[in-house]
VOROSE-432864 format. One record per atom (N, C-alpha, C): x, y, z; atom name; residue in one letter; residue number from 1. Coordinates in steps of 0.02 Angstrom, whole numbers. Atoms other than C-alpha are relative to their C-alpha. Layout:
BEGIN
{x->X y->Y z->Z atome->CA residu->A num->NUM}
...
***
This chain:
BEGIN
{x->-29 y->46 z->47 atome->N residu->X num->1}
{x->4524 y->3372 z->-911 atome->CA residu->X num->1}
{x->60 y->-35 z->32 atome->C residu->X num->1}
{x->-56 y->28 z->-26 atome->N residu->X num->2}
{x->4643 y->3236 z->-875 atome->CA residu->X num->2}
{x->58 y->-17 z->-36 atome->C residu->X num->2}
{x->-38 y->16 z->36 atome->N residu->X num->3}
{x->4801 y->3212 z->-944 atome->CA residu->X num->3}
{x->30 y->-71 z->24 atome->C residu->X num->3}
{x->-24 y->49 z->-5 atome->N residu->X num->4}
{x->4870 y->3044 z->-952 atome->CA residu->X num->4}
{x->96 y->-7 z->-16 atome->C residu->X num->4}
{x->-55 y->-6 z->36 atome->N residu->X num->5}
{x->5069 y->3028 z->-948 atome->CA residu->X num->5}
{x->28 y->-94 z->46 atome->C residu->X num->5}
{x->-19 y->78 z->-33 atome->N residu->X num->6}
{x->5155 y->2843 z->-929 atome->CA residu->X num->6}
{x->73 y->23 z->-2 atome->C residu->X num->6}
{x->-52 y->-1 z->-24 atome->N residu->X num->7}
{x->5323 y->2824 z->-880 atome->CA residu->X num->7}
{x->25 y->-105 z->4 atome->C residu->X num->7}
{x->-16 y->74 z->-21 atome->N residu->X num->8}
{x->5409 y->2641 z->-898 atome->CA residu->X num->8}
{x->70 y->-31 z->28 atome->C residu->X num->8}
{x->-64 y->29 z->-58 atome->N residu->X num->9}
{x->5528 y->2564 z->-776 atome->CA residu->X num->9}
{x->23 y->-90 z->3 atome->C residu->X num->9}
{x->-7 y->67 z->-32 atome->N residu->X num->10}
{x->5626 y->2404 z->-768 atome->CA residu->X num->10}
{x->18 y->-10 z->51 atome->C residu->X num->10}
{x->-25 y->2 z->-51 atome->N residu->X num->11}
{x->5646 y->2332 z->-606 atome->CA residu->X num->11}
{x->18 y->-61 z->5 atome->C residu->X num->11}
{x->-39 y->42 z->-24 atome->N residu->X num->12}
{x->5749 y->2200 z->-545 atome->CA residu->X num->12}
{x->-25 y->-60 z->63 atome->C residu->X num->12}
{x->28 y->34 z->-49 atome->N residu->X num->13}
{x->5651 y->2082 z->-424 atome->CA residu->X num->13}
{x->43 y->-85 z->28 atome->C residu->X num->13}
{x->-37 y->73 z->-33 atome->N residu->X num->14}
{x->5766 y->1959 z->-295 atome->CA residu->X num->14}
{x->-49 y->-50 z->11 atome->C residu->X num->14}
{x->29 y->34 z->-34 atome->N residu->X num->15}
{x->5679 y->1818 z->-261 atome->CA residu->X num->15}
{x->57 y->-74 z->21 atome->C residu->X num->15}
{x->-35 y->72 z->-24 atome->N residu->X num->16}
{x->5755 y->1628 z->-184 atome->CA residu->X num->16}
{x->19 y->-31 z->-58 atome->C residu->X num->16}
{x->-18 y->36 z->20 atome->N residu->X num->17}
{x->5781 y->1553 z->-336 atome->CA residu->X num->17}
{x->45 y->44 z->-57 atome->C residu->X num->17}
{x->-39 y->-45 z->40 atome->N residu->X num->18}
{x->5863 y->1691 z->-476 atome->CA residu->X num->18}
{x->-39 y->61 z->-3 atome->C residu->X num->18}
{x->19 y->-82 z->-11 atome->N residu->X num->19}
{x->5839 y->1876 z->-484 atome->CA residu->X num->19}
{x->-50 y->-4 z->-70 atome->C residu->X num->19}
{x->57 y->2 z->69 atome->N residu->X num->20}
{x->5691 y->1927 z->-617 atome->CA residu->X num->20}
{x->-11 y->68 z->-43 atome->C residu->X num->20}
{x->10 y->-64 z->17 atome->N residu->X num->21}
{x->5683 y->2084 z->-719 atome->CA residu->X num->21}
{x->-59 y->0 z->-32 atome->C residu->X num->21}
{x->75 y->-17 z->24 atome->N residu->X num->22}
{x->5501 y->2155 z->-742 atome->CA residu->X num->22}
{x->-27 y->70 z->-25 atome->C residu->X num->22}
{x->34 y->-62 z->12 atome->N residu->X num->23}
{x->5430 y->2280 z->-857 atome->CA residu->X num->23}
{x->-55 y->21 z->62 atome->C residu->X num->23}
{x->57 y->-21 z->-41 atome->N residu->X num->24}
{x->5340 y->2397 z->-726 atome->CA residu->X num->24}
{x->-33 y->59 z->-59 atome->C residu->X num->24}
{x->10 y->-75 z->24 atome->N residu->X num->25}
{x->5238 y->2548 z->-820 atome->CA residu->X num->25}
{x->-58 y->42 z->66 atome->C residu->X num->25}
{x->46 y->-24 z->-52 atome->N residu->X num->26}
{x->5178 y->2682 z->-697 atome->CA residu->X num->26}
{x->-39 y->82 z->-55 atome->C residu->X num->26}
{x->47 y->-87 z->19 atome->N residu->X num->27}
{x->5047 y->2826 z->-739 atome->CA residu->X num->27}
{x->-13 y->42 z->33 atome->C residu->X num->27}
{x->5 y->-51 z->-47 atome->N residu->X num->28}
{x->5038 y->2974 z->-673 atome->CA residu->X num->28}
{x->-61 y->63 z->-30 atome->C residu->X num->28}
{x->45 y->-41 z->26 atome->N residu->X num->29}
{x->4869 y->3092 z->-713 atome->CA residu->X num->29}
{x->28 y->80 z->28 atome->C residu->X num->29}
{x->-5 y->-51 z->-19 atome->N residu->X num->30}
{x->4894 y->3259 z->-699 atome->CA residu->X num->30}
{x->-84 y->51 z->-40 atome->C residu->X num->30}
{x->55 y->-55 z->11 atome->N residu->X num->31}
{x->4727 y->3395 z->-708 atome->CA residu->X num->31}
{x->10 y->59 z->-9 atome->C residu->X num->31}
{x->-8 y->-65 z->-3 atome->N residu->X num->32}
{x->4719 y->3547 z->-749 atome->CA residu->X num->32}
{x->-70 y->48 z->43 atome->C residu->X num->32}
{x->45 y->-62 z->-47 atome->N residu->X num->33}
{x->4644 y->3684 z->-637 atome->CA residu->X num->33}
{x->-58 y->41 z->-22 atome->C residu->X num->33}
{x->51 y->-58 z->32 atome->N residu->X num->34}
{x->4488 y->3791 z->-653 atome->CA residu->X num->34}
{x->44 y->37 z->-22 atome->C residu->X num->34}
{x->-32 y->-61 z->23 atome->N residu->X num->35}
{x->4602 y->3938 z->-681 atome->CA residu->X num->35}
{x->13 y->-14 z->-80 atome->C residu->X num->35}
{x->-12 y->32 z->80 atome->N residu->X num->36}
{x->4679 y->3824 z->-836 atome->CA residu->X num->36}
{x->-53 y->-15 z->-57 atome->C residu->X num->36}
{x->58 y->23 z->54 atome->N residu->X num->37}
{x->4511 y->3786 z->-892 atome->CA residu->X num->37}
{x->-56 y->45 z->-37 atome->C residu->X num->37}
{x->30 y->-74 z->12 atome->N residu->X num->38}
{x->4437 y->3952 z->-890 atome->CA residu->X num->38}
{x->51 y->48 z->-58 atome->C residu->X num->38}
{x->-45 y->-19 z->54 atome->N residu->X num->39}
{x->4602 y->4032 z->-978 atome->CA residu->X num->39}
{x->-12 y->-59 z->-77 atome->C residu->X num->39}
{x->21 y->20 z->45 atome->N residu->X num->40}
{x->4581 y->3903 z->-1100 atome->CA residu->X num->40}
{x->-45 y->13 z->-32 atome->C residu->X num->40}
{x->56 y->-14 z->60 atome->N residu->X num->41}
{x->4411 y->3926 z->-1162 atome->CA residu->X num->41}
{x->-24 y->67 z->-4 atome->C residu->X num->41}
{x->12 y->-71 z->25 atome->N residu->X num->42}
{x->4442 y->4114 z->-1161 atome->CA residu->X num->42}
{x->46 y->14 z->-70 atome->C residu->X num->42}
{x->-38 y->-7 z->71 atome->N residu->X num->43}
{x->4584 y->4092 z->-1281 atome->CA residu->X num->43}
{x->-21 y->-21 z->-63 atome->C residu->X num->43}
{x->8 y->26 z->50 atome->N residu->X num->44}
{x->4501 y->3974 z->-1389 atome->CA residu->X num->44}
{x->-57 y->38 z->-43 atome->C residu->X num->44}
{x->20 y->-33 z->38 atome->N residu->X num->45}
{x->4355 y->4078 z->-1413 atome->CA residu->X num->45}
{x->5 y->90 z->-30 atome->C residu->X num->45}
{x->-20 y->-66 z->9 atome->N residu->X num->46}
{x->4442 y->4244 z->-1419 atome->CA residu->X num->46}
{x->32 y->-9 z->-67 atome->C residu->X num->46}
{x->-37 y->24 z->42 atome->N residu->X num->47}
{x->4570 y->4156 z->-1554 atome->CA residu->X num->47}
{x->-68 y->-14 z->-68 atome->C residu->X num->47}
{x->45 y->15 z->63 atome->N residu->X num->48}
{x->4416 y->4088 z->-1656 atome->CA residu->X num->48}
{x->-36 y->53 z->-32 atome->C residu->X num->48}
{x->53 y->-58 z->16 atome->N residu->X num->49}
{x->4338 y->4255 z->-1676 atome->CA residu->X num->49}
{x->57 y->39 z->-39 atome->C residu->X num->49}
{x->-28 y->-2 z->26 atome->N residu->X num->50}
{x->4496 y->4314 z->-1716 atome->CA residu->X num->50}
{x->39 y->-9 z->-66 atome->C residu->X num->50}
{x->-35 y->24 z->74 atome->N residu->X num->51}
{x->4551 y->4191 z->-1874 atome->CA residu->X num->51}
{x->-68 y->26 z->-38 atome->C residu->X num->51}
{x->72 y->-10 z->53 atome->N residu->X num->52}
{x->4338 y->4231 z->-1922 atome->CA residu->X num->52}
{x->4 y->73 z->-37 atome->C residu->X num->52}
{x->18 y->-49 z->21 atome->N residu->X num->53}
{x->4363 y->4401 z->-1935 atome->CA residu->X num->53}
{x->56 y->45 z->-19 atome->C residu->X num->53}
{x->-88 y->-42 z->11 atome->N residu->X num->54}
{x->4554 y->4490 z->-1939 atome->CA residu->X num->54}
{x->43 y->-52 z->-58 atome->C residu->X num->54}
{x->-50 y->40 z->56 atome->N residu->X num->55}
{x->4641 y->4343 z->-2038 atome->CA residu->X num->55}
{x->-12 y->-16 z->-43 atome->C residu->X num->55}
{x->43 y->35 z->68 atome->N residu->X num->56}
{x->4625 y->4322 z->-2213 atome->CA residu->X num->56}
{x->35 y->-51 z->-27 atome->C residu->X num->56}
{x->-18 y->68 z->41 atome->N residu->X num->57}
{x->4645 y->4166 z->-2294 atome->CA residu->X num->57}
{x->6 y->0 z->-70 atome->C residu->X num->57}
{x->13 y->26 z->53 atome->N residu->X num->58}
{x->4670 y->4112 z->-2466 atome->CA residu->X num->58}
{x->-40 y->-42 z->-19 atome->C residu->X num->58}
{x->25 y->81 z->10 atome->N residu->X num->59}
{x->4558 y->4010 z->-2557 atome->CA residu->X num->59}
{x->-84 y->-5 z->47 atome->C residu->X num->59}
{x->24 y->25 z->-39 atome->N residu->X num->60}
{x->4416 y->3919 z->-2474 atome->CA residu->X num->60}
{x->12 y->-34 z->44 atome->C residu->X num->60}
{x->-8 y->52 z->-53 atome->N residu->X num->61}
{x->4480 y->3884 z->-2329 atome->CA residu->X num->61}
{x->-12 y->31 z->87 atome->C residu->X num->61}
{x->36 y->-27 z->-63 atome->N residu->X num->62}
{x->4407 y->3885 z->-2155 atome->CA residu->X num->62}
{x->64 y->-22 z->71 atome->C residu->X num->62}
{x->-24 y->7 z->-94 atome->N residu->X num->63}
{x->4522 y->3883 z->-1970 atome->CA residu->X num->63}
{x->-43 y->-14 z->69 atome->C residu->X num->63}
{x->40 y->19 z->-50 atome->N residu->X num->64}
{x->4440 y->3801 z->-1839 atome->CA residu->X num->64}
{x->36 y->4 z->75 atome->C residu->X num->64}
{x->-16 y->47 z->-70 atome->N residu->X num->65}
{x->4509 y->3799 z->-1651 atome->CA residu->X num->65}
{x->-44 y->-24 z->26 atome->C residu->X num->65}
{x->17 y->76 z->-29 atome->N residu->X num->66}
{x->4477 y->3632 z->-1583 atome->CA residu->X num->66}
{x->1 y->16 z->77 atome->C residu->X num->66}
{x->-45 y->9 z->-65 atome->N residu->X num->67}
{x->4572 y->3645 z->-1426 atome->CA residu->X num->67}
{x->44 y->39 z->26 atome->C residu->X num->67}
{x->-72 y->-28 z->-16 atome->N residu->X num->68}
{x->4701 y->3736 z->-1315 atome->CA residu->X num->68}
{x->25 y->-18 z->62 atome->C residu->X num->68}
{x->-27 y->32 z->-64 atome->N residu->X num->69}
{x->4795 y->3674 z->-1183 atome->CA residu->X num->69}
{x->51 y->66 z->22 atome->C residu->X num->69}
{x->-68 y->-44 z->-23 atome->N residu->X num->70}
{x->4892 y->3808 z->-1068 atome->CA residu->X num->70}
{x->35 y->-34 z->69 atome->C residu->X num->70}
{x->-52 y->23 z->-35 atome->N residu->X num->71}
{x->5038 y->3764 z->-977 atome->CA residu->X num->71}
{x->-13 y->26 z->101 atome->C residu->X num->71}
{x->35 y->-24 z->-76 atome->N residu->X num->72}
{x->5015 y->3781 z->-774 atome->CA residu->X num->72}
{x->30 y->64 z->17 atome->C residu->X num->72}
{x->-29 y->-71 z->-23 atome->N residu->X num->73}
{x->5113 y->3938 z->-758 atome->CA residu->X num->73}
{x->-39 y->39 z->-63 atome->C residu->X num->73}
{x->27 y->-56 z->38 atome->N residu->X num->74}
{x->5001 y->3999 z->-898 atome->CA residu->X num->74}
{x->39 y->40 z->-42 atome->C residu->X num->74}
{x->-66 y->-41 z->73 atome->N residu->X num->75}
{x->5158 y->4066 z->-1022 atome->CA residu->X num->75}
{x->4 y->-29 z->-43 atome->C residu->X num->75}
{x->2 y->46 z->84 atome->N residu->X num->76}
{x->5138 y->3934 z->-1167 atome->CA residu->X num->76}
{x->-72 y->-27 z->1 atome->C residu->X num->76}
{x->14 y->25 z->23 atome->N residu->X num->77}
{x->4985 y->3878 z->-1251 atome->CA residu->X num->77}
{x->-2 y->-36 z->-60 atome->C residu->X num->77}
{x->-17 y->49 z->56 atome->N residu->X num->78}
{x->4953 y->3748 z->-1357 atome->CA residu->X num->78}
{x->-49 y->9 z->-44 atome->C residu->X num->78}
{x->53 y->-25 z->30 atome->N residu->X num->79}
{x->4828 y->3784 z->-1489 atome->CA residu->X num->79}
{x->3 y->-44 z->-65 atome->C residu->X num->79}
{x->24 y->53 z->66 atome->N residu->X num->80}
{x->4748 y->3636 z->-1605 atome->CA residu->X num->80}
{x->-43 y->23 z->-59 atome->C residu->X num->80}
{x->59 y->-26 z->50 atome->N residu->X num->81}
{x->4672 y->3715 z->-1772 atome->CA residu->X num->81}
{x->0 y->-75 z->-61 atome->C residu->X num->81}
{x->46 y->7 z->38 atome->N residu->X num->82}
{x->4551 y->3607 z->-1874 atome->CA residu->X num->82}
{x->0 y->58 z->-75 atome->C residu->X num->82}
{x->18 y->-41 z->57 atome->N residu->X num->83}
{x->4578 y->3660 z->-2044 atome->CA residu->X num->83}
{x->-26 y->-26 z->-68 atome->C residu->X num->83}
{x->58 y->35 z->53 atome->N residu->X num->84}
{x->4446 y->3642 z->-2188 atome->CA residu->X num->84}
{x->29 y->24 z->-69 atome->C residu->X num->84}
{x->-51 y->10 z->65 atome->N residu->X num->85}
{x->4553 y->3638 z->-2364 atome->CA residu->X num->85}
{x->-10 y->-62 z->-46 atome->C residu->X num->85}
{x->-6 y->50 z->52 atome->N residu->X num->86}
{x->4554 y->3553 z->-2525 atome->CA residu->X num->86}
{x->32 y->-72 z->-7 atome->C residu->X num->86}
{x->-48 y->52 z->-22 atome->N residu->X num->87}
{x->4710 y->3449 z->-2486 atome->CA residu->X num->87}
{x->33 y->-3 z->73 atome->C residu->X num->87}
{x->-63 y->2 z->-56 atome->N residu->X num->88}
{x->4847 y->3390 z->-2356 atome->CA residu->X num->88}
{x->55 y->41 z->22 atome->C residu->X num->88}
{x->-60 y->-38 z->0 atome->N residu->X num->89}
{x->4967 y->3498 z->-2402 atome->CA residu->X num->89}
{x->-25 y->75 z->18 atome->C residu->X num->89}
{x->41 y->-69 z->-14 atome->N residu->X num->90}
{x->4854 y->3653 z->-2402 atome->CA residu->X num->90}
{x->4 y->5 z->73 atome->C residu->X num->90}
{x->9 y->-11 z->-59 atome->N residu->X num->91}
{x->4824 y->3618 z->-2234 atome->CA residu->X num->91}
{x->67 y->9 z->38 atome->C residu->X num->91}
{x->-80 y->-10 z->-29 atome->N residu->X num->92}
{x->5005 y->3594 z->-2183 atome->CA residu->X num->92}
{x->11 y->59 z->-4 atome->C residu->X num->92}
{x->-41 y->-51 z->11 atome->N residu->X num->93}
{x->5047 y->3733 z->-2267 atome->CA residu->X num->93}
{x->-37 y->56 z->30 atome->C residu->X num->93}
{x->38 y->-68 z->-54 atome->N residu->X num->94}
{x->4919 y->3861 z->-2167 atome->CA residu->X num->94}
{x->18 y->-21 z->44 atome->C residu->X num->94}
{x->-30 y->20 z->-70 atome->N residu->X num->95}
{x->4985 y->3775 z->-2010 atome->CA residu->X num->95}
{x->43 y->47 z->-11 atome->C residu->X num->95}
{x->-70 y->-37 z->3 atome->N residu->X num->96}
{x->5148 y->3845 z->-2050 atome->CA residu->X num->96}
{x->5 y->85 z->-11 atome->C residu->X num->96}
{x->0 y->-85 z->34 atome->N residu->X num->97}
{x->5090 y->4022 z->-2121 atome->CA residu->X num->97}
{x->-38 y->42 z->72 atome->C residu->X num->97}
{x->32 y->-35 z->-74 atome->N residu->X num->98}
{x->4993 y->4049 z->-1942 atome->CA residu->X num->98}
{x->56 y->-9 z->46 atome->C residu->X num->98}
{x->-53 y->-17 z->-46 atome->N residu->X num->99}
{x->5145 y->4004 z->-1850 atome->CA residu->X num->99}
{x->51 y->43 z->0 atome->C residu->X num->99}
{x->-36 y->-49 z->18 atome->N residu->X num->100}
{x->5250 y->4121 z->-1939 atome->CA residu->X num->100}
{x->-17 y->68 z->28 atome->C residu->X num->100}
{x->14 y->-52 z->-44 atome->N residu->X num->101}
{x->5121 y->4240 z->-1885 atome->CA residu->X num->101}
{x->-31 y->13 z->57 atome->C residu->X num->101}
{x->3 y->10 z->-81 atome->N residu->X num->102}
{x->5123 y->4199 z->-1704 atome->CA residu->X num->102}
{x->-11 y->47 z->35 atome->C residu->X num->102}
{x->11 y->-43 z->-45 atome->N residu->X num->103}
{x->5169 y->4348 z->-1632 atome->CA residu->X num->103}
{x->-61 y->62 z->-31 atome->C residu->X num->103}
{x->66 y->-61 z->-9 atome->N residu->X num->104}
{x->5040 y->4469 z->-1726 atome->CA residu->X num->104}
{x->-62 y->-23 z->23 atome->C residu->X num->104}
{x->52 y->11 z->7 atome->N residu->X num->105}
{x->4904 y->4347 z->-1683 atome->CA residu->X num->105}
{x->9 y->1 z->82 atome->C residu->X num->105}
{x->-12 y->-4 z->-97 atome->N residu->X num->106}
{x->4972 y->4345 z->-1489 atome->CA residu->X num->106}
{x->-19 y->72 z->-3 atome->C residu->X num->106}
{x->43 y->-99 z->-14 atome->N residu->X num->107}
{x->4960 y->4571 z->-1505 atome->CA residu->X num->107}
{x->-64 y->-18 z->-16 atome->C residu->X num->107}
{x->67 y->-17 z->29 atome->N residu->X num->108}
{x->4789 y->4542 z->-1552 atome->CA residu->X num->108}
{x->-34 y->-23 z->41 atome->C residu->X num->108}
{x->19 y->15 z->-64 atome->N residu->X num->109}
{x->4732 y->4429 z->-1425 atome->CA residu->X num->109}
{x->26 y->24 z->48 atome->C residu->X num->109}
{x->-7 y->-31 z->-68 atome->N residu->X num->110}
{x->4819 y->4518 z->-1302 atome->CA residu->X num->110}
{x->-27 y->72 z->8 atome->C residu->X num->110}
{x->53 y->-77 z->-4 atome->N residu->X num->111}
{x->4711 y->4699 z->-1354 atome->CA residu->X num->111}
{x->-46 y->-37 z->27 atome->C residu->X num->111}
{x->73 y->13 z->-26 atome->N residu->X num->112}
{x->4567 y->4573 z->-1317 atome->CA residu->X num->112}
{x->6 y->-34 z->74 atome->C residu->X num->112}
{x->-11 y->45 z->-32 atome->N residu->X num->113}
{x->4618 y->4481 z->-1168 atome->CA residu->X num->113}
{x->29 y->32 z->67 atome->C residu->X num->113}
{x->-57 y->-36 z->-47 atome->N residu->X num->114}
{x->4729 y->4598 z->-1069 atome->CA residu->X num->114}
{x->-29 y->15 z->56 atome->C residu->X num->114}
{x->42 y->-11 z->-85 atome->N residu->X num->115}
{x->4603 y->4633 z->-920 atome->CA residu->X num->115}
{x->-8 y->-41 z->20 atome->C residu->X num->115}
{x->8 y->56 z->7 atome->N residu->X num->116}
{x->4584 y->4453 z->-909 atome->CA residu->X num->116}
{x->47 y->-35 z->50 atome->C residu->X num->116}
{x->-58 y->55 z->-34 atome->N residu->X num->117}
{x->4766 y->4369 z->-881 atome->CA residu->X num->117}
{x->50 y->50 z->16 atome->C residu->X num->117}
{x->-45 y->-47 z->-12 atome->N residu->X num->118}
{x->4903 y->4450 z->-820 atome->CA residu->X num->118}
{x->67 y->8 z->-55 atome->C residu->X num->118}
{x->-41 y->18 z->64 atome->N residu->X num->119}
{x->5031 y->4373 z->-937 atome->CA residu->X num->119}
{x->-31 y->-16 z->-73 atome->C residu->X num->119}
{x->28 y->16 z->49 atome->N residu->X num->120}
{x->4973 y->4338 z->-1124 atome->CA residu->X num->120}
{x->47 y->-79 z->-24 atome->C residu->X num->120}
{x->-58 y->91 z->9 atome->N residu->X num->121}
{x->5063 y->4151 z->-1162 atome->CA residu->X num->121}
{x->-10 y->8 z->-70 atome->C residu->X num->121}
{x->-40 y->37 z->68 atome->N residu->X num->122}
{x->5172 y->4097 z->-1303 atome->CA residu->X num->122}
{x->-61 y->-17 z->-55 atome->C residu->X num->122}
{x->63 y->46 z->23 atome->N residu->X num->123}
{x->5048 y->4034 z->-1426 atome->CA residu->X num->123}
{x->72 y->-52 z->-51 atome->C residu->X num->123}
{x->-57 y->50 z->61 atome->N residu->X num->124}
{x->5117 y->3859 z->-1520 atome->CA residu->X num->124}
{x->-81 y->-13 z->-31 atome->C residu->X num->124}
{x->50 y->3 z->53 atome->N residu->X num->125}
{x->5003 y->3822 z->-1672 atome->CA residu->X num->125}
{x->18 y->-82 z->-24 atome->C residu->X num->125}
{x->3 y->51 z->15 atome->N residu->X num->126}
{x->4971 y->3637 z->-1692 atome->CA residu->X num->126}
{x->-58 y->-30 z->-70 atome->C residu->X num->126}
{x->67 y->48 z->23 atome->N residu->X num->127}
{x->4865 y->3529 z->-1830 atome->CA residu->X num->127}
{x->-51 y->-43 z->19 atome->C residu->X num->127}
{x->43 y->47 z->-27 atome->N residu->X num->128}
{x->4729 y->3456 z->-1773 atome->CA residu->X num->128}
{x->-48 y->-60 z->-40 atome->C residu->X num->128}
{x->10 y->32 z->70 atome->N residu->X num->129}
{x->4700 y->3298 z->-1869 atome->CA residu->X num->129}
{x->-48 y->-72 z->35 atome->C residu->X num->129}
{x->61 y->52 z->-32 atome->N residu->X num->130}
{x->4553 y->3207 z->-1755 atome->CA residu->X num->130}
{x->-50 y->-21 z->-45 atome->C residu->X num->130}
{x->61 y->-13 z->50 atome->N residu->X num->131}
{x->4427 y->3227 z->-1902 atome->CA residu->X num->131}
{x->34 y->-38 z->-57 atome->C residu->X num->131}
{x->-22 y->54 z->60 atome->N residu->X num->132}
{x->4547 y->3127 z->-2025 atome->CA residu->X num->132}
{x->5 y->-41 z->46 atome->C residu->X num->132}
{x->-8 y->66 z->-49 atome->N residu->X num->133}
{x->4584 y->3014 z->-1895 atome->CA residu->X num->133}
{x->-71 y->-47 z->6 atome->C residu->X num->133}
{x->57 y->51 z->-12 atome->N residu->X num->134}
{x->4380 y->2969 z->-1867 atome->CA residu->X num->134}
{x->-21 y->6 z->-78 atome->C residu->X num->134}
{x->4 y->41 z->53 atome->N residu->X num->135}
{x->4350 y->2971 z->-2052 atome->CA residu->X num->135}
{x->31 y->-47 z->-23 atome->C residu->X num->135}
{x->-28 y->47 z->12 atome->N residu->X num->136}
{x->4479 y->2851 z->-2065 atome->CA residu->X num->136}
{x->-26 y->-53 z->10 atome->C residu->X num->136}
{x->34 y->39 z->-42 atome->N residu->X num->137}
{x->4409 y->2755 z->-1945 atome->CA residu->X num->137}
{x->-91 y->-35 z->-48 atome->C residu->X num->137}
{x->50 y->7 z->47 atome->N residu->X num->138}
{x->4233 y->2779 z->-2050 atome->CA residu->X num->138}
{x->-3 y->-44 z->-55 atome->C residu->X num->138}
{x->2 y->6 z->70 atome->N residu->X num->139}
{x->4284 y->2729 z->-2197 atome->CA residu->X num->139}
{x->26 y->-85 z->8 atome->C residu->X num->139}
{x->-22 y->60 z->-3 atome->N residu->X num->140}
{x->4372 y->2557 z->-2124 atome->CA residu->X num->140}
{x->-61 y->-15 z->28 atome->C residu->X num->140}
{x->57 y->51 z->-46 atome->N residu->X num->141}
{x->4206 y->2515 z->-2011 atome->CA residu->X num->141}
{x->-50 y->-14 z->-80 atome->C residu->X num->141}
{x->45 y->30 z->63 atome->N residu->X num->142}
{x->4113 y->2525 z->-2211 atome->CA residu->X num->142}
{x->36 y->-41 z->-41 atome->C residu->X num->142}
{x->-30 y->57 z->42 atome->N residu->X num->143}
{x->4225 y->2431 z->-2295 atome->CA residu->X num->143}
{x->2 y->-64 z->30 atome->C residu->X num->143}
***
């Protein structure tokens, strides 16, 4: 996977007749490593088996991980949950009730995981809101 990061610079260009200042923007890709890509999709499906079967929810509502991005030293991931809820706020508000319980859901993946990585990484608990984003999208291409 590639990450895309921009960076924008003004520069100052002399030329013969008056000096010129020019938006430059530079990009810089950065990849992540087999190692990163393999830890990743051990966390994501170690984590998803995890919210299916140890975490109880209120309600009808389902936790999906989407995604996880780990950091190149492997001590923070990033972890996108997909969550299936009545409302907006519902969903917000299980974002927030899984980050609270961060670290029991880190001991838990780290009983499953621990022969694996050497370190167990940070977990951060993000919303993942790609699925309102392309119904949005849906709903403007029918109208």
């Amino acid at each position: 996977m590639a990450r895309l990061y921009g960076l924008q610079m003004y520069v100052i260009i002399f030329n013969k007749r008056q000096p010129c200042i020019k938006k430059i923007c530079i990009f810089a890709i950065t990849m992540e490593t087999k190692r990163q890509q393999k830890i990743s999709k051990l966390i994501q499906k170690e984590l998803s088996e995890i919210f299916q079967r140890e975490i109880k929810t209120q309600g009808n509502i389902m936790i999906t991980v989407t995604k996880v991005n780990v950091t190149s030293d492997m001590s923070y991931a990033r972890v996108y949950l997909s969550v299936f809820g009545p409302d907006k706020e519902t969903k917000t508000a299980v974002v927030k009730e899984v980050n609270t319980m961060g670290k029991s859901i880190r001991g838990k993946l780290g009983d499953r995981i621990k022969l694996q990585v050497r370190v167990i990484p940070e977990l951060q608990f993000f919303e993942d809101d790609s699925l309102d984003y392309i119904e949005n999208i849906d709903n403007l291409l029918k109208s």
